[in-house]
N, C-alpha and C positions, 0 to 999 in steps of 0.2 A: 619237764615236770613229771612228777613219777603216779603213777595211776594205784593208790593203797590197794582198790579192789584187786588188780592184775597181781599184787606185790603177796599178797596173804595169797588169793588161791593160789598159787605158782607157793608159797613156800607151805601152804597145808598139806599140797602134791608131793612136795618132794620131803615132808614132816612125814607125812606115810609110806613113805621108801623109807626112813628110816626103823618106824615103831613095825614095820611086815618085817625088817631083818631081825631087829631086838626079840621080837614076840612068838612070832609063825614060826612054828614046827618043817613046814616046808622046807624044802631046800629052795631056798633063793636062786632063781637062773637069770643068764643072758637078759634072754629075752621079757624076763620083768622086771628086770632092771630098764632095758631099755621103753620098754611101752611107759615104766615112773618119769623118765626124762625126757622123753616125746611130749605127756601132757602136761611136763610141767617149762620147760624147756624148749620152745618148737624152732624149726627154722624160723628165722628172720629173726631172732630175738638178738639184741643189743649187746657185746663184749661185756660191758659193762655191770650187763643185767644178771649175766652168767657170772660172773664175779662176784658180785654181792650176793644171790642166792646161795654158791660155794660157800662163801666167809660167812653166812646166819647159818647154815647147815653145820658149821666148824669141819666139812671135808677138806683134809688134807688137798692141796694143787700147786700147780707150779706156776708162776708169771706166766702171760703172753708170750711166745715166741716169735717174734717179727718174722723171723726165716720162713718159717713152716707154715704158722699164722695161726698154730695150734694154742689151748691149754689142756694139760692134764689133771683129771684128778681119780681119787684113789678114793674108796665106799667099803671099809671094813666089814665082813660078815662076823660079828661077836658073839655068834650061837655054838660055833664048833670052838670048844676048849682040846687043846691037846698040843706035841711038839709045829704041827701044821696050820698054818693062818689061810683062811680064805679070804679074798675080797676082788672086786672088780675094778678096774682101771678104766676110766671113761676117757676118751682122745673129742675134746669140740674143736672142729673145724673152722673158721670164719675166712670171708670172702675180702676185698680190698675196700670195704668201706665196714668192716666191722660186726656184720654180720653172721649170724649162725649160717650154715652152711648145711655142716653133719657133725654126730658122733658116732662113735663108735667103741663097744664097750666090751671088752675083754676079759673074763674070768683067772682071778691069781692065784696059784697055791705057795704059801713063803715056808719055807721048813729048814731044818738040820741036814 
């Protein structure tokens, strides 16, 4: 059974990782990216649960990968217009029972 209260703050959390890239002037980094998907996101959290937060967020990701035991996804920075796209790549880890483990979250420049 799924816990509503756990399911809104986890997606208000990561609702505000997206309205800080839309909004904030900052330059979005690494690491507030990653402190957004620590509290919204922590270890031990569910395959599953990571998956449906992804899909209500509409972040692009890729299936489970049995091999690896990875999913990826991809968090567009829509603030810089020009030939050059920013965005981060997030890699979640999970253990043999399903499991958050780790991410880990990587800054992408895509251009010409």
């Amino acid at each position: 059974m799924i816990d509503f209260r756990v399911s809104i703050r986890t997606l208000g959390v990561m609702f505000s990782i997206l309205s800080f890239v839309g909004c904030n002037q900052k330059p979005l980094t690494v690491a507030d990216v990653d402190q957004q998907v620590n509290a919204a996101l922590p270890v031990g959290t569910e395959r599953a649960r990571v998956l449906t937060v992804l899909d209500s967020l509409r972040l692009d990701h890729s299936d489970f990968d049995e091999k690896t035991r990875t999913i990826g996804a991809k968090m567009e920075d829509h603030r810089k217009k020009g030939i050059v796209t920013h965005s981060f790549h997030i890699t979640f880890v999970f253990d043999s029972t399903s499991k958050l483990v780790s991410h880990e979250t990587k800054e992408l420049f895509t251009g010409p």
